[in-house]
C-alpha positions in Angstrom: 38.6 -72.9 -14.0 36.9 -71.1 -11.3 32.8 -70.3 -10.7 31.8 -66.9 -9.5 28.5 -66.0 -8.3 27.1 -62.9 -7.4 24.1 -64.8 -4.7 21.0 -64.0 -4.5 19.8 -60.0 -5.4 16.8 -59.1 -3.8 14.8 -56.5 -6.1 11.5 -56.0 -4.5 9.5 -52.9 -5.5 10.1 -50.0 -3.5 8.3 -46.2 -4.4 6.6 -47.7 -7.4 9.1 -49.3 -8.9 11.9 -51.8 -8.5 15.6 -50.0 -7.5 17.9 -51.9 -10.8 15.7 -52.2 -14.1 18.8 -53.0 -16.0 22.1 -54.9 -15.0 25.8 -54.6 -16.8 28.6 -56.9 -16.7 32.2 -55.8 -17.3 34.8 -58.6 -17.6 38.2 -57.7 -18.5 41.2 -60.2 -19.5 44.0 -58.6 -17.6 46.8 -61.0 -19.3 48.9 -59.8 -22.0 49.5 -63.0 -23.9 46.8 -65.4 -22.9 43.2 -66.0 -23.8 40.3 -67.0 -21.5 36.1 -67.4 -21.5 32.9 -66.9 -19.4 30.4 -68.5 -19.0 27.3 -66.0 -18.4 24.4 -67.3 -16.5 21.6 -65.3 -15.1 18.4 -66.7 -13.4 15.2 -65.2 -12.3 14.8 -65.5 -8.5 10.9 -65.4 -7.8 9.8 -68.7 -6.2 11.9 -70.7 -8.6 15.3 -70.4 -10.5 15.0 -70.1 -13.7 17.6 -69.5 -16.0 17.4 -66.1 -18.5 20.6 -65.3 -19.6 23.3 -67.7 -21.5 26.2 -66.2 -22.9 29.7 -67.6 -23.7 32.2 -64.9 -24.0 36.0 -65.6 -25.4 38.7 -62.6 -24.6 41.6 -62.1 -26.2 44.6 -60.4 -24.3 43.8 -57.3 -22.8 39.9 -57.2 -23.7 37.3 -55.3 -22.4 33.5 -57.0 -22.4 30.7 -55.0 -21.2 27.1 -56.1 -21.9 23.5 -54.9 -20.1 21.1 -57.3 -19.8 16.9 -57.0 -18.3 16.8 -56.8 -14.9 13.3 -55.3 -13.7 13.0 -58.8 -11.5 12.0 -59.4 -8.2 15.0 -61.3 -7.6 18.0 -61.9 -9.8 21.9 -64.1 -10.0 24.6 -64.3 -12.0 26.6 -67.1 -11.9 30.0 -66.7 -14.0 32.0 -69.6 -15.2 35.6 -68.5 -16.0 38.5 -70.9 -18.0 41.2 -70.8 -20.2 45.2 -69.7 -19.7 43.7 -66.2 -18.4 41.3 -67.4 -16.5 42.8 -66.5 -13.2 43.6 -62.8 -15.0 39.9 -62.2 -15.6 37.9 -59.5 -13.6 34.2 -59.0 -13.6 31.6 -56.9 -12.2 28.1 -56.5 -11.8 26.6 -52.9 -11.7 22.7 -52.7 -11.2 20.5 -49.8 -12.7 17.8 -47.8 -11.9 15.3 -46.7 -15.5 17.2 -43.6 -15.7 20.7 -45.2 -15.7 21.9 -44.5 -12.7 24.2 -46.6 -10.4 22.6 -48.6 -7.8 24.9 -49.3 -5.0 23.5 -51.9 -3.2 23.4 -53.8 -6.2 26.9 -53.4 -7.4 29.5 -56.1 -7.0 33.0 -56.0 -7.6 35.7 -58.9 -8.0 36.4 -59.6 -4.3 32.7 -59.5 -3.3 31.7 -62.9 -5.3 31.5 -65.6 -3.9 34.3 -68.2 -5.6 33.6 -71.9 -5.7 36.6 -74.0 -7.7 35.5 -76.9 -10.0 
């Protein structure tokens, strides 16, 4: 079992409007036999923490997960609690975006760039 988190995104408004209005997580189960889960946490960063998102997410072999969740916050973390046989053989990543869909780079985070805490 493993805990990723994405730390803190700053999303301030800039030109009107704030850069990601939208965020989508892809998690993959790279195994070929083995099943694993997520735990999906998401909090609102604006003075407090507050959790928004909850979401428990069981992948069979060689599943693809991909789910877009609210994101027009000032401030914004995911936290992502892996187990499970696969659990080591489970990717995610985090991919902010702007109203009209589009990537926002600054606010895209692969597997290597979390931070990993054991537990």
């Amino acid at each position: 079992m493993a805990t990723l988190v994405t730390g803190p995104i700053e999303n301030n408004i800039s030109g009107g409007s704030r850069p990601t209005q939208q965020v989508t997580i892809q998690i993959v189960n790279s195994d070929q036999t083995n099943t694993s889960t997520v735990l999906i946490q998401g909090y609102v960063l604006d003075g407090t923490r507050n959790l928004y998102v909850l979401q428990s997410v069981n992948l069979i072999p060689g599943q693809f997960f991909s789910q877009t969740y609210f994101a027009d916050l000032n401030g914004y973390e995911f936290v992502f609690t892996t187990s499970g046989v696969a659990a080591a053989s489970t990717e995610i990543s985090v991919w902010g975006k702007s109203s009209s869909g589009q990537l926002v780079t600054a606010h895209r985070i692969v597997l290597h760039e979390l931070t990993t805490t054991a537990t």
